[in-house]
Jmol script that loads the backbone (N, CA, C; Angstrom):
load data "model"
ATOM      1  N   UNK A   1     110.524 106.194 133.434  1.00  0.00           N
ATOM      2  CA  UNK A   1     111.383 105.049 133.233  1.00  0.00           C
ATOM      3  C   UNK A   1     110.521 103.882 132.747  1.00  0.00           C
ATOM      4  N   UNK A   2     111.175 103.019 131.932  1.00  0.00           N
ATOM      5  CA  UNK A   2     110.121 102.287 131.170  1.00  0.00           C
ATOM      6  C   UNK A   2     110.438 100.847 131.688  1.00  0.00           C
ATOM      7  N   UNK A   3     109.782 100.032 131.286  1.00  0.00           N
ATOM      8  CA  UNK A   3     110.210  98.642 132.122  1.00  0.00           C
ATOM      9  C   UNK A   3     110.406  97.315 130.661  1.00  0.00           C
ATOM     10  N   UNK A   4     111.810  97.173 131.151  1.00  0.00           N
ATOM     11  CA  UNK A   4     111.980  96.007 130.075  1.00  0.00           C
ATOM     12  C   UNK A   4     111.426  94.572 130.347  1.00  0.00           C
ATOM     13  N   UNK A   5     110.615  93.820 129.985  1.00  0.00           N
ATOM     14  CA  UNK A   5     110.483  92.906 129.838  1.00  0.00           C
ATOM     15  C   UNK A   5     111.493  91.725 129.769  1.00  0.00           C
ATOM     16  N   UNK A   6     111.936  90.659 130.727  1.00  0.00           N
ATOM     17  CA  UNK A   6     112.791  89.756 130.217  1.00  0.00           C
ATOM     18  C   UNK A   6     112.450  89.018 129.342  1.00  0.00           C
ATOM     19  N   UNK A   7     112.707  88.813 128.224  1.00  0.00           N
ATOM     20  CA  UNK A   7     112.380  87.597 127.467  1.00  0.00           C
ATOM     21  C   UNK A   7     113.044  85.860 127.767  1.00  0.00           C
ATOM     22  N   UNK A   8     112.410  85.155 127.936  1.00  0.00           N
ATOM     23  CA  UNK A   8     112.987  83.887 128.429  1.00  0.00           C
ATOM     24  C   UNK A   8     112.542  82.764 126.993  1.00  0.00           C
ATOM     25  N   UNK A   9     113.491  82.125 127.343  1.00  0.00           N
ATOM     26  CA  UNK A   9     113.550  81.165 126.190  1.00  0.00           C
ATOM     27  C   UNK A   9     113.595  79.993 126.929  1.00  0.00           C
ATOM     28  N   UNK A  10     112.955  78.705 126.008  1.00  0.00           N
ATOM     29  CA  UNK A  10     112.977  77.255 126.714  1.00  0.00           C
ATOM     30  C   UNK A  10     114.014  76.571 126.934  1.00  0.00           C
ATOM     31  N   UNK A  11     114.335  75.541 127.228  1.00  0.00           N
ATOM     32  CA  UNK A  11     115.242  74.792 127.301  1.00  0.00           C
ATOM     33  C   UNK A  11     114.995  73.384 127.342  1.00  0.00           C
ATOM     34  N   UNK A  12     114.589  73.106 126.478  1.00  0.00           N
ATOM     35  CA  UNK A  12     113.934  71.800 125.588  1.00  0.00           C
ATOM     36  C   UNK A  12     115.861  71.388 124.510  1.00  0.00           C
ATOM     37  N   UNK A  13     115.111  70.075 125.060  1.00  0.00           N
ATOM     38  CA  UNK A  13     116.443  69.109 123.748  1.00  0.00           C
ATOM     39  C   UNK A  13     115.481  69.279 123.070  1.00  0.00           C
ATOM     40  N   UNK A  14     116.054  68.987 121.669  1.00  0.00           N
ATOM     41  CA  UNK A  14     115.787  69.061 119.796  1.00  0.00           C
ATOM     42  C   UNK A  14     114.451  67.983 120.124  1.00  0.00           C
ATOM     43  N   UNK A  15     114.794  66.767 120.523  1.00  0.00           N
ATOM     44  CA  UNK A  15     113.878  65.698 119.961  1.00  0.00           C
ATOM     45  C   UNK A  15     112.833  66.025 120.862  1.00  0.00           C
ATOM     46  N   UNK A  16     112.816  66.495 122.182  1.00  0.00           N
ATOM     47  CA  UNK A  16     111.523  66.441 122.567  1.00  0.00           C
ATOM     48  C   UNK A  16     110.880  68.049 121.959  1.00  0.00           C
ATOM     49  N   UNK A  17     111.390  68.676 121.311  1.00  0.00           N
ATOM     50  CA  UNK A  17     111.077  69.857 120.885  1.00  0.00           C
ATOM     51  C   UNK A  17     109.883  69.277 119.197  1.00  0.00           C
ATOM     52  N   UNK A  18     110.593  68.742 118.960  1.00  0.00           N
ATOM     53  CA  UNK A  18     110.432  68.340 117.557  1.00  0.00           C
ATOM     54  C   UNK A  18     108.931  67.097 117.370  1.00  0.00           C
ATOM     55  N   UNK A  19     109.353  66.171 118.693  1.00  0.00           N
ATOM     56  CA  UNK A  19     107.730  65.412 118.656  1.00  0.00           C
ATOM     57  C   UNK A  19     106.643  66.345 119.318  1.00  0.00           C
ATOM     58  N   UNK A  20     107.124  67.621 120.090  1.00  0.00           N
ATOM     59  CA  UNK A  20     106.008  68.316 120.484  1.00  0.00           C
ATOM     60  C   UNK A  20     105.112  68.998 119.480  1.00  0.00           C
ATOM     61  N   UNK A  21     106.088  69.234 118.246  1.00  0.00           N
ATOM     62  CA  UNK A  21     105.448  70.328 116.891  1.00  0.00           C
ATOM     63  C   UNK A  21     105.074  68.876 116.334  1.00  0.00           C
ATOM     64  N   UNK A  22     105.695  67.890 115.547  1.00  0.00           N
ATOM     65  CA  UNK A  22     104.486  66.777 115.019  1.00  0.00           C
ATOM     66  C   UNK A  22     103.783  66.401 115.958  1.00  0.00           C
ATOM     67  N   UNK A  23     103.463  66.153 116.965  1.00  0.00           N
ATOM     68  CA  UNK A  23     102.476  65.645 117.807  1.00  0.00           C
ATOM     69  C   UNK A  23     101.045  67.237 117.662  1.00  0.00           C
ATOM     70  N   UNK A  24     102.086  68.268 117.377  1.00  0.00           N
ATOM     71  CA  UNK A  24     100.799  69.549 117.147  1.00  0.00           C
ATOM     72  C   UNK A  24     100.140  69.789 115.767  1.00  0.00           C
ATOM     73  N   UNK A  25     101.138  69.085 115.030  1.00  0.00           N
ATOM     74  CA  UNK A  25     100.822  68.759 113.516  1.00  0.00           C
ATOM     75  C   UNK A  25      99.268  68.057 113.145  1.00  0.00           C
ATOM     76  N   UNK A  26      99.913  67.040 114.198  1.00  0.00           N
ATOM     77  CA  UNK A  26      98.694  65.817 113.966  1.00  0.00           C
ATOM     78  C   UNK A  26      97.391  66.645 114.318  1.00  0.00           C
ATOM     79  N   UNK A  27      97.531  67.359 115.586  1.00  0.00           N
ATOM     80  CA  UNK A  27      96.325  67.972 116.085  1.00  0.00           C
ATOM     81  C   UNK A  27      95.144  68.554 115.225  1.00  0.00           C
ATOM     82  N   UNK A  28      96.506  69.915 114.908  1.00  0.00           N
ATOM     83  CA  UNK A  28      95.865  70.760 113.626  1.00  0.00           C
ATOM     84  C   UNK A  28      95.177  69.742 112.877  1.00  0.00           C
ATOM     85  N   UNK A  29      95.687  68.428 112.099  1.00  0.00           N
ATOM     86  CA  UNK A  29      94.980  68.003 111.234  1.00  0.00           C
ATOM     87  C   UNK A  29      93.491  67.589 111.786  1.00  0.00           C
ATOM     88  N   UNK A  30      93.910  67.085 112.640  1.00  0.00           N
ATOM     89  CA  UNK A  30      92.202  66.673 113.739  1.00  0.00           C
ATOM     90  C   UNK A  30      91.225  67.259 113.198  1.00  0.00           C
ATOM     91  N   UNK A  31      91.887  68.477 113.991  1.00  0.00           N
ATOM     92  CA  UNK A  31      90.936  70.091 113.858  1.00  0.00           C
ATOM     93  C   UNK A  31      90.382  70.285 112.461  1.00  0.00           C
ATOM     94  N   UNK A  32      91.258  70.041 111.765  1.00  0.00           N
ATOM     95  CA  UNK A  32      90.184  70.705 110.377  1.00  0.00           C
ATOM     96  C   UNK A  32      89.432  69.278 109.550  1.00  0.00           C
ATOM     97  N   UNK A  33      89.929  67.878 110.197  1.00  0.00           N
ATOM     98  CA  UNK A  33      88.942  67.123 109.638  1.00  0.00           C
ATOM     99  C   UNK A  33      87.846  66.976 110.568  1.00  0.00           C
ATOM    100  N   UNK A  34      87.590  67.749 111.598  1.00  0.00           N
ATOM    101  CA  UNK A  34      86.611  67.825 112.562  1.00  0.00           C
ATOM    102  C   UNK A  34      86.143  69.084 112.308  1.00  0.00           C
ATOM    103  N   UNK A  35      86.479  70.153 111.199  1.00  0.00           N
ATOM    104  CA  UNK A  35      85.569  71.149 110.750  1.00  0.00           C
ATOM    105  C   UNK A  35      85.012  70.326 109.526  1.00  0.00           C
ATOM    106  N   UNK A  36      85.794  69.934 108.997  1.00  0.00           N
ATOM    107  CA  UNK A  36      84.953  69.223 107.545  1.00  0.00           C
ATOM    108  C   UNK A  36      84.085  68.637 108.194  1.00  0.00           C
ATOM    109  N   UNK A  37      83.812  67.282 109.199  1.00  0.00           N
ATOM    110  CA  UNK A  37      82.857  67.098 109.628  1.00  0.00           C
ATOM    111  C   UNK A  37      81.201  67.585 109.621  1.00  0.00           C
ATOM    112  N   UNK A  38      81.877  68.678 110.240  1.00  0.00           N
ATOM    113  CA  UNK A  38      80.682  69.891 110.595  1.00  0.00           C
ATOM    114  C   UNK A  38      80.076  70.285 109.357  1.00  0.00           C
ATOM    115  N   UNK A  39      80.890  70.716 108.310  1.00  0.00           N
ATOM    116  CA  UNK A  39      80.498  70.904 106.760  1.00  0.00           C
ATOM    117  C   UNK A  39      79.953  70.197 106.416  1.00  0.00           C
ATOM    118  N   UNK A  40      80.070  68.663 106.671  1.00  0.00           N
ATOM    119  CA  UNK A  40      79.203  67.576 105.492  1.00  0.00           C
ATOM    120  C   UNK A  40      78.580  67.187 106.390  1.00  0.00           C
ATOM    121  N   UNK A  41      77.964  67.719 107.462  1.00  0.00           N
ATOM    122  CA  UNK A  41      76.642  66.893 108.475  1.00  0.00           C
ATOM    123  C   UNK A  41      76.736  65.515 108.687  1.00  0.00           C
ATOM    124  N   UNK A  42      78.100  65.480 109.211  1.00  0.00           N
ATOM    125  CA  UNK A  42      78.290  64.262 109.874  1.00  0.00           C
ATOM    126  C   UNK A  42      77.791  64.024 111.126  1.00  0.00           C
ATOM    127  N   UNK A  43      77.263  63.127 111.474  1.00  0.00           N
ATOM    128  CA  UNK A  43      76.589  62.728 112.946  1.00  0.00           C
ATOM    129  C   UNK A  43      77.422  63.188 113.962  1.00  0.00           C
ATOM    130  N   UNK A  44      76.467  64.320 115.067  1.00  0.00           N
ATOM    131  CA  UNK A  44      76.849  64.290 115.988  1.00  0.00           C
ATOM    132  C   UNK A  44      78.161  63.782 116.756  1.00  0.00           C
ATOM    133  N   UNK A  45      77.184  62.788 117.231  1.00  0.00           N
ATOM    134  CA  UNK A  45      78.182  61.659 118.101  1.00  0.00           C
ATOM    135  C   UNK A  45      79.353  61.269 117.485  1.00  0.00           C
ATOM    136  N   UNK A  46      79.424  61.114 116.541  1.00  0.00           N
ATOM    137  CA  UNK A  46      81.188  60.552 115.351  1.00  0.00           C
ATOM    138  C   UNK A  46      81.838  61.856 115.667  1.00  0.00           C
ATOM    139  N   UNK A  47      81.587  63.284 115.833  1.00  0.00           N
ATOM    140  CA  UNK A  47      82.250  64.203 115.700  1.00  0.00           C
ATOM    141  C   UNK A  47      82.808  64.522 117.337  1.00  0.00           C
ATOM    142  N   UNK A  48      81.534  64.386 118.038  1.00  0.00           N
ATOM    143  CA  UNK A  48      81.863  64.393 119.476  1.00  0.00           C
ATOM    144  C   UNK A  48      83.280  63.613 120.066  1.00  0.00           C
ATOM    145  N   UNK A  49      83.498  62.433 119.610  1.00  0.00           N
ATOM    146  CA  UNK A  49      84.830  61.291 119.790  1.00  0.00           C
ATOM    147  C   UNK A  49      85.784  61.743 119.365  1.00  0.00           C
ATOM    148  N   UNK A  50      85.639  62.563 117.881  1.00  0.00           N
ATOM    149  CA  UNK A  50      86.845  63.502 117.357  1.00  0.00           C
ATOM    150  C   UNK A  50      87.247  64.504 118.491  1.00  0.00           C
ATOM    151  N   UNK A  51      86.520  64.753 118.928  1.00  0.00           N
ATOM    152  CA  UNK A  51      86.609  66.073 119.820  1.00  0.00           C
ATOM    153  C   UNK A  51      87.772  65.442 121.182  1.00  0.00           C
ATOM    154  N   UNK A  52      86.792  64.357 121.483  1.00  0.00           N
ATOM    155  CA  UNK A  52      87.527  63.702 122.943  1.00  0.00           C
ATOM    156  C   UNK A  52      88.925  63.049 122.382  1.00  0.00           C
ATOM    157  N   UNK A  53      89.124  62.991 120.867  1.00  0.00           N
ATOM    158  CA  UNK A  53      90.331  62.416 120.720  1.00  0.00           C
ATOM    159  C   UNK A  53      91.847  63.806 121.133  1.00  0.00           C
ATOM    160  N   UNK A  54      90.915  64.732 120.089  1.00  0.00           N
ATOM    161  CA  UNK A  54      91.523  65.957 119.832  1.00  0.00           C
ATOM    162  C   UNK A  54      91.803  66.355 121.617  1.00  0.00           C
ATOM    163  N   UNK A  55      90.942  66.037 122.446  1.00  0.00           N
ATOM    164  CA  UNK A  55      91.553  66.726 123.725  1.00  0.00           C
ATOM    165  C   UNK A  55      92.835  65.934 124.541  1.00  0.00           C
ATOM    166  N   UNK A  56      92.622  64.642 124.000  1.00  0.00           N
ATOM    167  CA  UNK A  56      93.382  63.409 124.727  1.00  0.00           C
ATOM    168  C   UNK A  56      95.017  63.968 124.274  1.00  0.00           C
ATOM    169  N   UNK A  57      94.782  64.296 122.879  1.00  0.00           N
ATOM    170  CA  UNK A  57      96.267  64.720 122.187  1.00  0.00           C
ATOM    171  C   UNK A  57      96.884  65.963 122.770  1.00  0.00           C
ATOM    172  N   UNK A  58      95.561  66.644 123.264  1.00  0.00           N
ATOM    173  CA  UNK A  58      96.326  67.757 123.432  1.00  0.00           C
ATOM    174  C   UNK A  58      97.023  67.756 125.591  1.00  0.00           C
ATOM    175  N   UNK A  59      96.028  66.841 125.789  1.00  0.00           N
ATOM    176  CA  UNK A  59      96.606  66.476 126.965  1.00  0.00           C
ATOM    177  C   UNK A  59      97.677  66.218 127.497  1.00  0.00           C
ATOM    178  N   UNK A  60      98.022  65.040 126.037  1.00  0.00           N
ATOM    179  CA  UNK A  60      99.030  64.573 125.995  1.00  0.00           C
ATOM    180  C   UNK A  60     100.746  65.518 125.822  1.00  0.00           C
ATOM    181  N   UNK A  61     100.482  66.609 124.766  1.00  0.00           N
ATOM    182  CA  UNK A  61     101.428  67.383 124.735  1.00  0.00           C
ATOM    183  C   UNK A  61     101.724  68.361 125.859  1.00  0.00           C
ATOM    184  N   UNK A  62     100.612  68.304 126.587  1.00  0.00           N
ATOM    185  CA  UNK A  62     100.626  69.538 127.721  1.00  0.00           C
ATOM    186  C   UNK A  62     101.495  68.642 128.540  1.00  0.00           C
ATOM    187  N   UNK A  63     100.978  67.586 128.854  1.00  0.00           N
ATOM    188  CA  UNK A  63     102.175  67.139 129.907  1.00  0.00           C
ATOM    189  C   UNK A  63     103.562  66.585 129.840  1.00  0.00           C
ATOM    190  N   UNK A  64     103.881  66.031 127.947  1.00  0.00           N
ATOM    191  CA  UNK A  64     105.190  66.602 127.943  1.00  0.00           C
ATOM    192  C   UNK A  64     106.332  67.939 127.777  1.00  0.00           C
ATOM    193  N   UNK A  65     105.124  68.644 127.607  1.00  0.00           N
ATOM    194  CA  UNK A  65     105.500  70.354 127.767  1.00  0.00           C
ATOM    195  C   UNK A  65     105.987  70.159 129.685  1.00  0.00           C
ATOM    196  N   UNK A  66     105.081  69.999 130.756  1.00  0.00           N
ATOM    197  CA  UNK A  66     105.155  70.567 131.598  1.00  0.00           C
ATOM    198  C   UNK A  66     106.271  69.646 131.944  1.00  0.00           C
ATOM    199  N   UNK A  67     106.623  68.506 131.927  1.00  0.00           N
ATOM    200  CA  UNK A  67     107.953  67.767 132.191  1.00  0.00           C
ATOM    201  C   UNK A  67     108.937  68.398 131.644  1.00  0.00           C
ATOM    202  N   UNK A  68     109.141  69.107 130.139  1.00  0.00           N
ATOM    203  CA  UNK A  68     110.204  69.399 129.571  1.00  0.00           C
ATOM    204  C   UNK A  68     110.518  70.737 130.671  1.00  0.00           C
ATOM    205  N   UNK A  69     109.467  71.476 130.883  1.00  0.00           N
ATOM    206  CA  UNK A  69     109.372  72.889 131.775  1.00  0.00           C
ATOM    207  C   UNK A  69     109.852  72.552 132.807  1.00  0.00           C
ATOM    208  N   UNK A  70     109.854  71.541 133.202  1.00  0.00           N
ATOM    209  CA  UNK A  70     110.186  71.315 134.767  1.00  0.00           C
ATOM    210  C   UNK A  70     112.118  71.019 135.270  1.00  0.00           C
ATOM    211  N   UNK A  71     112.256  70.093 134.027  1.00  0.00           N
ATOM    212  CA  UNK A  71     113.481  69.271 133.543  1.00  0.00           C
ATOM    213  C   UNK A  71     114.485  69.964 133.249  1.00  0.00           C
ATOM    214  N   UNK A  72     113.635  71.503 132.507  1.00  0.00           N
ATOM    215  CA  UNK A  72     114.796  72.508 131.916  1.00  0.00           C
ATOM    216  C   UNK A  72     114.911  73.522 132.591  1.00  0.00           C
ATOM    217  N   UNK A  73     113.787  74.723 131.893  1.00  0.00           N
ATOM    218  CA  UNK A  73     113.180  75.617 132.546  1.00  0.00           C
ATOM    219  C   UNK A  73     113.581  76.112 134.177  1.00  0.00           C
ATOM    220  N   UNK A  74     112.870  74.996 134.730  1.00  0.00           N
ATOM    221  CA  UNK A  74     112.660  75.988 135.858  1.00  0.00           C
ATOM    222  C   UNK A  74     114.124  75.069 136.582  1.00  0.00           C
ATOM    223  N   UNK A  75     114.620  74.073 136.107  1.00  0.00           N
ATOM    224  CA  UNK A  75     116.222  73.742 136.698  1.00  0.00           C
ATOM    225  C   UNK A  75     116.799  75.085 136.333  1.00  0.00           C
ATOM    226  N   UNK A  76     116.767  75.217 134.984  1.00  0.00           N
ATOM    227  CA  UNK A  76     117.974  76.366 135.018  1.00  0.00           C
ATOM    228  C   UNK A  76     117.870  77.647 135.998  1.00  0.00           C
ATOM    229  N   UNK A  77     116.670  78.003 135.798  1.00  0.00           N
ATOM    230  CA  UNK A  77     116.338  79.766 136.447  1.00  0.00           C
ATOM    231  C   UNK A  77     116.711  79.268 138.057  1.00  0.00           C
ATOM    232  N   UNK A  78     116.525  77.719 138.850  1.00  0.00           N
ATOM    233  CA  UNK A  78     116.697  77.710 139.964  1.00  0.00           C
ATOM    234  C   UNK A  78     118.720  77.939 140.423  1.00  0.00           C
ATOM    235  N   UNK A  79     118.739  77.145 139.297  1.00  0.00           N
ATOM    236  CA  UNK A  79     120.124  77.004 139.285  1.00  0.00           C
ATOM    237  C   UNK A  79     121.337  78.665 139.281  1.00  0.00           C
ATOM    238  N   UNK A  80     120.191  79.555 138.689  1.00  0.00           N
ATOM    239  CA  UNK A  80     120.164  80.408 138.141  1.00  0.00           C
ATOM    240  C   UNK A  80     119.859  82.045 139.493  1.00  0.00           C
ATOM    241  N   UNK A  81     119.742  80.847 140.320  1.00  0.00           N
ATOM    242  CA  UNK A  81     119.246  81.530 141.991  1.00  0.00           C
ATOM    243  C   UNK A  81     117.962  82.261 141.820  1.00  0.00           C
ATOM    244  N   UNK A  82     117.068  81.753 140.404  1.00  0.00           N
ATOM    245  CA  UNK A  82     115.939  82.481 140.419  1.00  0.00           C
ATOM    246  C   UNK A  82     114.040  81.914 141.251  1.00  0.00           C
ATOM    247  N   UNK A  83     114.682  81.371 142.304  1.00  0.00           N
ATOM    248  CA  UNK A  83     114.013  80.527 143.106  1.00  0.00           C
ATOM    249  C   UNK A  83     111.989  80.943 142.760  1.00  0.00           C
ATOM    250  N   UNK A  84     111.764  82.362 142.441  1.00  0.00           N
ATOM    251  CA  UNK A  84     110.707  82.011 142.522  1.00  0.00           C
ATOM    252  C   UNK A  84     110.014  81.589 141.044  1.00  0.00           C
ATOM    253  N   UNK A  85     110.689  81.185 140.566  1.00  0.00           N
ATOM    254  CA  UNK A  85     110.298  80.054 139.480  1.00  0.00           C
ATOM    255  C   UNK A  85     109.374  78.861 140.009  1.00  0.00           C
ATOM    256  N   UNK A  86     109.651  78.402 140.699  1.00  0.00           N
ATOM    257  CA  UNK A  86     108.915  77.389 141.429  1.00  0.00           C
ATOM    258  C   UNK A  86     107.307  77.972 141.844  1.00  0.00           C
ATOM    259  N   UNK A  87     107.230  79.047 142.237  1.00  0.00           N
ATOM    260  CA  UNK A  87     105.595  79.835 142.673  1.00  0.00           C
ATOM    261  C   UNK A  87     105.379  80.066 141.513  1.00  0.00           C
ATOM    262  N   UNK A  88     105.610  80.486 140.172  1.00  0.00           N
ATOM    263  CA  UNK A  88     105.483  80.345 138.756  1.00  0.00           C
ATOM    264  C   UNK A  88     104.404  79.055 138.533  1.00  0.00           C
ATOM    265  N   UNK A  89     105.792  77.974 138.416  1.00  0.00           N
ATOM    266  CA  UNK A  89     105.196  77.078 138.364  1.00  0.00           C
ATOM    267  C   UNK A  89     104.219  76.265 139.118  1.00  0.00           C
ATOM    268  N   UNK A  90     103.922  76.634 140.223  1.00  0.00           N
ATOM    269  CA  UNK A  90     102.967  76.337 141.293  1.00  0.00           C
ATOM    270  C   UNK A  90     101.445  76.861 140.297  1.00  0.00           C
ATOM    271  N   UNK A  91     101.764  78.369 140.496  1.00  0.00           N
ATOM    272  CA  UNK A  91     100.882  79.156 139.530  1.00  0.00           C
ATOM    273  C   UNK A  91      99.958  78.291 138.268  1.00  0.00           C
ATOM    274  N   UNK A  92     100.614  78.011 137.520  1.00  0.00           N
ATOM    275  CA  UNK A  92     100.514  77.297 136.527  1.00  0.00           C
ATOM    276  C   UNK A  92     100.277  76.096 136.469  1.00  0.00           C
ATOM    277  N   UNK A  93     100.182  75.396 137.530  1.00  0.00           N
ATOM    278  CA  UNK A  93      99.649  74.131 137.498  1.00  0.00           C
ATOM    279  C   UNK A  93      98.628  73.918 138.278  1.00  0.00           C
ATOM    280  N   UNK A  94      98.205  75.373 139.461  1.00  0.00           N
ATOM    281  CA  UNK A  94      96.889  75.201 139.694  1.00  0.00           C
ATOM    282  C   UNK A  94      96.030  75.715 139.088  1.00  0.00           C
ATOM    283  N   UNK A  95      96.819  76.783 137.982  1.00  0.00           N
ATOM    284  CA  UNK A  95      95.235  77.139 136.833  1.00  0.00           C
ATOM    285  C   UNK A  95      95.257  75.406 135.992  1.00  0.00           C
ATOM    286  N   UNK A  96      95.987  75.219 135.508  1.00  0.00           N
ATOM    287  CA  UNK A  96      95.859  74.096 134.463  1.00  0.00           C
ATOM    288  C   UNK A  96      94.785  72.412 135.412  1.00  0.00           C
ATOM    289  N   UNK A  97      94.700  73.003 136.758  1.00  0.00           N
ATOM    290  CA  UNK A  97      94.115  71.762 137.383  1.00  0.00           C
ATOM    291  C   UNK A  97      92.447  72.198 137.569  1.00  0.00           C
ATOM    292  N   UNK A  98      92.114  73.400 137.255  1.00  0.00           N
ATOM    293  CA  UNK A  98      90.783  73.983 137.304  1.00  0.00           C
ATOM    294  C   UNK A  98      90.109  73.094 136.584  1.00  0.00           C
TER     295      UNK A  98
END
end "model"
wireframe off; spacefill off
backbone 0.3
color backbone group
């Protein structure tokens, strides 16, 4: 007997869906003007700040990810009598606090 996988889908509104992908837009761009960097032997330290910017952004999306997760997500599956959603998310926010 084989085991199906549930597939789960988010439950994000449009707009916070939509500044999460341009806010990942911007990132990507970071990223590859912080490889060009590296290509044209740009100083260290100027590239290092790129780096701490690039993490700040991505900080930033993680924690409107984990609000949208919280808001939608794991309301519905609770709502949904799927209570251990919550140890999920427990899960997941003590790897992300390592």
């Amino acid at each position: 007997m084989s085991k199906v996988k549930e597939i789960r889908k988010a439950h994000h509104p449009y707009e916070t869906k939509q500044a999460m992908v341009s806010r990942m837009n911007r990132i990507e761009g970071q990223i590859r003007g912080i490889t060009r960097m590296i290509d044209e032997d740009v100083y260290c330290d100027d590239i290092l700040h790129q780096f701490m910017s690039v993490e700040s952004a991505i900080a930033g999306v993680k924690k409107t990810l984990l609000e949208a997760h919280m808001k939608g997500c794991i309301v519905h599956q609770i709502q949904d009598g799927r209570i251990e959603a919550v140890d999920e998310l427990l899960g997941t926010i003590g790897k992300m606090l390592k």
